[in-house]
TIMI-2910 file (N, C-alpha, C, CB; in pm, 1 decimal, decimal comma, always signed):
<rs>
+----------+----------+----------+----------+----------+----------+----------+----------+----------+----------+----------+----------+------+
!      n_x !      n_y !      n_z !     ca_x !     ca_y !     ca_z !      c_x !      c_y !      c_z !     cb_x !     cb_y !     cb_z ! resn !
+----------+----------+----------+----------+----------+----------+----------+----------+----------+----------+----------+----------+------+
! +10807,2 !   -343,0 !  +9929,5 ! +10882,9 !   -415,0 !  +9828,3 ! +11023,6 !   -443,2 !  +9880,4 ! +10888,3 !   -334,6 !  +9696,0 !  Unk !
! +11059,1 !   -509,7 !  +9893,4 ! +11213,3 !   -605,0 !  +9916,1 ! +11280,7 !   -629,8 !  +9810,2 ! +11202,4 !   -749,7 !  +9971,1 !  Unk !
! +11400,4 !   -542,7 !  +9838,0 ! +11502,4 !   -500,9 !  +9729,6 ! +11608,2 !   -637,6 !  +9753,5 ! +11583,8 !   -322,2 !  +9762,3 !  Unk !
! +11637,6 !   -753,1 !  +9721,0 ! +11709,3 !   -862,9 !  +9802,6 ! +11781,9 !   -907,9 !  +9650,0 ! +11591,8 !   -999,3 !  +9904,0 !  Unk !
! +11898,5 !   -886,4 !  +9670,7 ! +12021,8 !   -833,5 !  +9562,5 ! +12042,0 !  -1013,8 !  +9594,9 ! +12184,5 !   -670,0 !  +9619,4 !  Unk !
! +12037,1 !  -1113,9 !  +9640,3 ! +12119,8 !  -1234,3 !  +9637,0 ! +11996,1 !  -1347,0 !  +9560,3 ! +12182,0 !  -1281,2 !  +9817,8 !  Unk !
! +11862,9 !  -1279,4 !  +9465,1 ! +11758,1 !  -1343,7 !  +9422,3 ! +11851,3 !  -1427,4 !  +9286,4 ! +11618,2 !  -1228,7 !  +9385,4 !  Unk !
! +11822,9 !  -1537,8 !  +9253,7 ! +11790,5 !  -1602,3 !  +9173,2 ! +11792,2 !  -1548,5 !  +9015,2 ! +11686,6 !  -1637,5 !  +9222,4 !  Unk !
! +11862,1 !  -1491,8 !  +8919,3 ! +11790,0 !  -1436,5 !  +8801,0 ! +11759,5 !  -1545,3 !  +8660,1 ! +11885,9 !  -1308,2 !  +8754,4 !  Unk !
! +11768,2 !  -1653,6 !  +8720,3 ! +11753,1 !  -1780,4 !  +8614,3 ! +11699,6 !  -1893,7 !  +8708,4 ! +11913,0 !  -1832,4 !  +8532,7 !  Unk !
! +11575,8 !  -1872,0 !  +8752,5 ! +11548,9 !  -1980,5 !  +8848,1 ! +11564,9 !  -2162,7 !  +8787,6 ! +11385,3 !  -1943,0 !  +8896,6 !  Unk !
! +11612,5 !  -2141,5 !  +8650,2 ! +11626,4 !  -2312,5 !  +8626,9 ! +11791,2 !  -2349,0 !  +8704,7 ! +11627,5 !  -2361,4 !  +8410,4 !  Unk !
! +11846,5 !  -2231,1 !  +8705,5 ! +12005,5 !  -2227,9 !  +8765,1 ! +11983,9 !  -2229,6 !  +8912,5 ! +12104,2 !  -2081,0 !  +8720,5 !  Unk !
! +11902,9 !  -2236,5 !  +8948,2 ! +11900,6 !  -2239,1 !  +9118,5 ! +11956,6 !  -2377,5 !  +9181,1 ! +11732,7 !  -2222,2 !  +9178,6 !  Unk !
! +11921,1 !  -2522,7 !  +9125,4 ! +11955,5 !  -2591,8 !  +9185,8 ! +12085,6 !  -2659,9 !  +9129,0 ! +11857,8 !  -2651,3 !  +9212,0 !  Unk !
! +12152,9 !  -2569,7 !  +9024,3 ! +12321,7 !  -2589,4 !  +9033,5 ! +12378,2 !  -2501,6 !  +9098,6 ! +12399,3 !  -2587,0 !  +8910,8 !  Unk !
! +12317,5 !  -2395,0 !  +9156,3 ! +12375,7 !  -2313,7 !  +9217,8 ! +12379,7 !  -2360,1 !  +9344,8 ! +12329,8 !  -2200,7 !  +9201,8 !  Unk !
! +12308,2 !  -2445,2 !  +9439,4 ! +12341,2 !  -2467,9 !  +9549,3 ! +12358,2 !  -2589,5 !  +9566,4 ! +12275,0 !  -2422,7 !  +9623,7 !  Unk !
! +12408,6 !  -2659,5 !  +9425,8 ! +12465,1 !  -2788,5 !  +9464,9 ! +12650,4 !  -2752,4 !  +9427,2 ! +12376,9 !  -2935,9 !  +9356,5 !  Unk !
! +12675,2 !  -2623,9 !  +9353,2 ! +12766,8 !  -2556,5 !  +9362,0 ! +12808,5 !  -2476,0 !  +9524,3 ! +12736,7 !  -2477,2 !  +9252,6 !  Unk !
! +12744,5 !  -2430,9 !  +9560,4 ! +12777,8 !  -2364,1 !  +9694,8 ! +12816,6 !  -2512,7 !  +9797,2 ! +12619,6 !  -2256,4 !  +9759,6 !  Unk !
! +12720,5 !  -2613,1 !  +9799,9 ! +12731,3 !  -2735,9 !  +9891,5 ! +12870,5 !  -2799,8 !  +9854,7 ! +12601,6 !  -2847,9 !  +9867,7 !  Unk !
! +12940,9 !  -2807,8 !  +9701,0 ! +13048,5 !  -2836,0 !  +9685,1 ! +13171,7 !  -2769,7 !  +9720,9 ! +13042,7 !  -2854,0 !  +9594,8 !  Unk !
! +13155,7 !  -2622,7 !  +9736,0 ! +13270,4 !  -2525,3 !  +9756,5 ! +13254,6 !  -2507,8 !  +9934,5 ! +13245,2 !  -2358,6 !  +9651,2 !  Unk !
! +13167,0 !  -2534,5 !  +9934,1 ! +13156,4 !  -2540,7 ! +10131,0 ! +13247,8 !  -2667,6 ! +10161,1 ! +12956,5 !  -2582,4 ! +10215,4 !  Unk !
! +13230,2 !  -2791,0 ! +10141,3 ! +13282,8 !  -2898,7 ! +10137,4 ! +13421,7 !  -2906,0 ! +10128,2 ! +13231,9 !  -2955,6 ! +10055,1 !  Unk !
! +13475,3 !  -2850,1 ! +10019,1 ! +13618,1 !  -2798,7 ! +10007,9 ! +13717,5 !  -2683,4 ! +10092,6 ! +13612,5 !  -2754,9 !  +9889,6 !  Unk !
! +13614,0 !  -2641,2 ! +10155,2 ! +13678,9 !  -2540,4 ! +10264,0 ! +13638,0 !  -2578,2 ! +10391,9 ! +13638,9 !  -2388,5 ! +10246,9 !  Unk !
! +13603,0 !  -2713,3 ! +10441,1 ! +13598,3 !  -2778,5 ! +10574,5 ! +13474,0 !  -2694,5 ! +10645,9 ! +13755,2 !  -2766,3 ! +10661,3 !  Unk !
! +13345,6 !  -2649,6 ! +10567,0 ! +13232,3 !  -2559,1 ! +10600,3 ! +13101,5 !  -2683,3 ! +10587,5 ! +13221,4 !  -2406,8 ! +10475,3 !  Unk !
! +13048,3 !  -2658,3 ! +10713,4 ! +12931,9 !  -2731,8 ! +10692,1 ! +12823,0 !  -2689,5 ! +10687,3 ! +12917,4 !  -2806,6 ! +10757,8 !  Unk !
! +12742,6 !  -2700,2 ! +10528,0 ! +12641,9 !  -2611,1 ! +10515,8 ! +12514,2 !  -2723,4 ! +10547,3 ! +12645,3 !  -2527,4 ! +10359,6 !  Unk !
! +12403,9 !  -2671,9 ! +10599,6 ! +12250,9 !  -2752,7 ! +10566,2 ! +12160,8 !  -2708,0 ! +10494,5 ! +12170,3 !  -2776,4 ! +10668,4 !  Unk !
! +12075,1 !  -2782,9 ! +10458,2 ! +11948,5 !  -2736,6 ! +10316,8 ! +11901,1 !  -2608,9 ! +10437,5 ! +11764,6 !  -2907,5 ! +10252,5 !  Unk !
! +11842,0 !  -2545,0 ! +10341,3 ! +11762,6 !  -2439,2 ! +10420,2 ! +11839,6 !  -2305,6 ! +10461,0 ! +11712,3 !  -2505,6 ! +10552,2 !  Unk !
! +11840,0 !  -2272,3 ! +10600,7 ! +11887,3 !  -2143,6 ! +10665,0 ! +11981,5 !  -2198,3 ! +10768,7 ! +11765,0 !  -2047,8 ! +10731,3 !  Unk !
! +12126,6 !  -2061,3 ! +10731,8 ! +12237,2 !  -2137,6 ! +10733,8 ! +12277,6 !  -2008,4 ! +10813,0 ! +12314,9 !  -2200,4 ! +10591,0 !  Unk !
! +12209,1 !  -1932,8 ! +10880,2 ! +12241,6 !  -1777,7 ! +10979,0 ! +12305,3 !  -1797,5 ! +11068,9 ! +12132,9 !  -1698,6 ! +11047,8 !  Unk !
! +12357,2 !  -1978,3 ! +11152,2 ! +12422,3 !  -1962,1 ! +11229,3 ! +12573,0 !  -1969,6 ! +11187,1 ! +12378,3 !  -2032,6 ! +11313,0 !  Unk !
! +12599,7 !  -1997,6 ! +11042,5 ! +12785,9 !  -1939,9 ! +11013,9 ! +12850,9 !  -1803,5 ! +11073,2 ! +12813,9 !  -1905,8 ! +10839,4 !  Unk !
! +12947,7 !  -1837,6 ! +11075,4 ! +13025,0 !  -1715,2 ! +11131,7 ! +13059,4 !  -1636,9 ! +11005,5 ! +13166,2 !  -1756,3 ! +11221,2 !  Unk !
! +13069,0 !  -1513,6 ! +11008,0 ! +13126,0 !  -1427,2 ! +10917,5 ! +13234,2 !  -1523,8 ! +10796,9 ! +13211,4 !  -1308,9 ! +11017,8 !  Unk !
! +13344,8 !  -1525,5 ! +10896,7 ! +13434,4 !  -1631,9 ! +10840,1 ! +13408,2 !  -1734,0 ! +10737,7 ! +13469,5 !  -1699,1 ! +10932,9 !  Unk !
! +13337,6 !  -1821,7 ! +10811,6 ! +13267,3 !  -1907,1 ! +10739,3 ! +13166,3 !  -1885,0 ! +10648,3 ! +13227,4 !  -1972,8 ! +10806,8 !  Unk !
! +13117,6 !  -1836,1 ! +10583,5 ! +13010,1 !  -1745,2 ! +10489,4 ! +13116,1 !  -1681,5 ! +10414,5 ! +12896,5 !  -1622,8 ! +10572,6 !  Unk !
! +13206,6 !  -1640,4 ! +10449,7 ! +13317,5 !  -1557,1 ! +10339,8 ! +13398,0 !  -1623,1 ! +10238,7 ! +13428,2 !  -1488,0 ! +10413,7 !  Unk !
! +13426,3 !  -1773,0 ! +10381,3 ! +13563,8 !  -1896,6 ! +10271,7 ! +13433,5 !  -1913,7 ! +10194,4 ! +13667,5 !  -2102,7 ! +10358,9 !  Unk !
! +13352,3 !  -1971,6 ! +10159,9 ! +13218,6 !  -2050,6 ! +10107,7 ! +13252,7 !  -1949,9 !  +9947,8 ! +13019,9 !  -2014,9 ! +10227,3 !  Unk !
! +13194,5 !  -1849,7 !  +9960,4 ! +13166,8 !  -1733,2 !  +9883,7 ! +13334,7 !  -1731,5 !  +9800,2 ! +13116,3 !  -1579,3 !  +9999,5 !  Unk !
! +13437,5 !  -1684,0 !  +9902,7 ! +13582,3 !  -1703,6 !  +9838,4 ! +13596,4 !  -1814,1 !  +9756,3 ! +13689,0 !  -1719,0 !  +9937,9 !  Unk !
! +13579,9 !  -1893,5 !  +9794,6 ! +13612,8 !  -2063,5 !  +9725,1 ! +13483,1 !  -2042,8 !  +9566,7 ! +13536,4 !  -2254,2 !  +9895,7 !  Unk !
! +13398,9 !  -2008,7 !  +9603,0 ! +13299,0 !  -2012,6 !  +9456,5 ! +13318,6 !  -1923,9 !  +9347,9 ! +13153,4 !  -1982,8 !  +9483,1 !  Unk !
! +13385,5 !  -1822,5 !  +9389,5 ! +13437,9 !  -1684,4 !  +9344,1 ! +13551,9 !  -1736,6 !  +9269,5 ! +13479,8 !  -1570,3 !  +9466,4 !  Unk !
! +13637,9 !  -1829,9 !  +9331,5 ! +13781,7 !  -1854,4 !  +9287,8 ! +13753,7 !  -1978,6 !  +9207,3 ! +13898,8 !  -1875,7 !  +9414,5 !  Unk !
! +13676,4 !  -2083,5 !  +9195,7 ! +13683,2 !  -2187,7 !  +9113,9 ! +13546,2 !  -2089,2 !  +8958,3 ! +13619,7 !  -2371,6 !  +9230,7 !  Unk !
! +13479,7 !  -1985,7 !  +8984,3 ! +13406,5 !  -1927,9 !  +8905,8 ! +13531,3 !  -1850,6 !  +8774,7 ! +13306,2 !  -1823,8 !  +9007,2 !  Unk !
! +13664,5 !  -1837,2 !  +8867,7 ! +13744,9 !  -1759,9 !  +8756,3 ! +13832,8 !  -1837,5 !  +8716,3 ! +13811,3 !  -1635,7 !  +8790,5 !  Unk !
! +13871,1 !  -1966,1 !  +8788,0 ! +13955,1 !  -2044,9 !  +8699,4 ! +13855,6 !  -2103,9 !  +8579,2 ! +14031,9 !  -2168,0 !  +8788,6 !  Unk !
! +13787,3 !  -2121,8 !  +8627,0 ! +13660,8 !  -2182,9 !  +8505,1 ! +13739,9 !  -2080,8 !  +8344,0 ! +13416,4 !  -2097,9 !  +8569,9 !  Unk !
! +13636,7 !  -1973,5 !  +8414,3 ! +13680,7 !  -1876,6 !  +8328,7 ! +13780,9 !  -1882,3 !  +8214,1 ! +13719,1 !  -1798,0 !  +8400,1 !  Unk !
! +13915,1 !  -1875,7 !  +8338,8 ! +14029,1 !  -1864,7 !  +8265,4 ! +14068,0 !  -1975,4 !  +8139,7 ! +14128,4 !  -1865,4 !  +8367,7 !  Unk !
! +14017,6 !  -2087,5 !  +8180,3 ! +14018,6 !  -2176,3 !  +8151,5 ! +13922,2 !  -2212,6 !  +8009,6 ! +14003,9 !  -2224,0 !  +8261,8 !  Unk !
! +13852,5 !  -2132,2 !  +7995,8 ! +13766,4 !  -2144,1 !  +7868,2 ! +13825,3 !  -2012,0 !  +7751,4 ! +13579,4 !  -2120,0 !  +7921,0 !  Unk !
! +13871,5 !  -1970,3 !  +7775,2 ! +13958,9 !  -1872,4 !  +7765,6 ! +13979,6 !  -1915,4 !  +7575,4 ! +14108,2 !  -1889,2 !  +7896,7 !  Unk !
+----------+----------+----------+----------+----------+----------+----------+----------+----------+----------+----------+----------+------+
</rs>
């Protein structure tokens, strides 16, 4: 059994979720492709993640 913590828990949200990730890559000069993306550097996999993290809490704040 494969314990894989980055699954999906609303699979109808899957394909805003990676048309969300393709937008926050975009904004941090990251070039992502459909599919498997193992050759990013640390770095790059982190801004991606940073940038989705940070427009996820202005949202936030913002509904506030």
């Amino acid at each position: 059994m494969s314990n894989r913590s980055n699954r999906v828990l609303v699979p109808e949200a899957k394909e805003a979720l990676n048309k969300f990730k393709m937008e926050s890559s975009r904004e941090v000069g990251v070039s992502l492709k459909e599919g498997y993306n193992g050759d990013l550097t640390s770095r790059e996999a982190g801004s991606v993640g940073g940038q989705m993290v940070k427009k996820m809490i202005e949202s936030y704040e913002k509904n506030l």
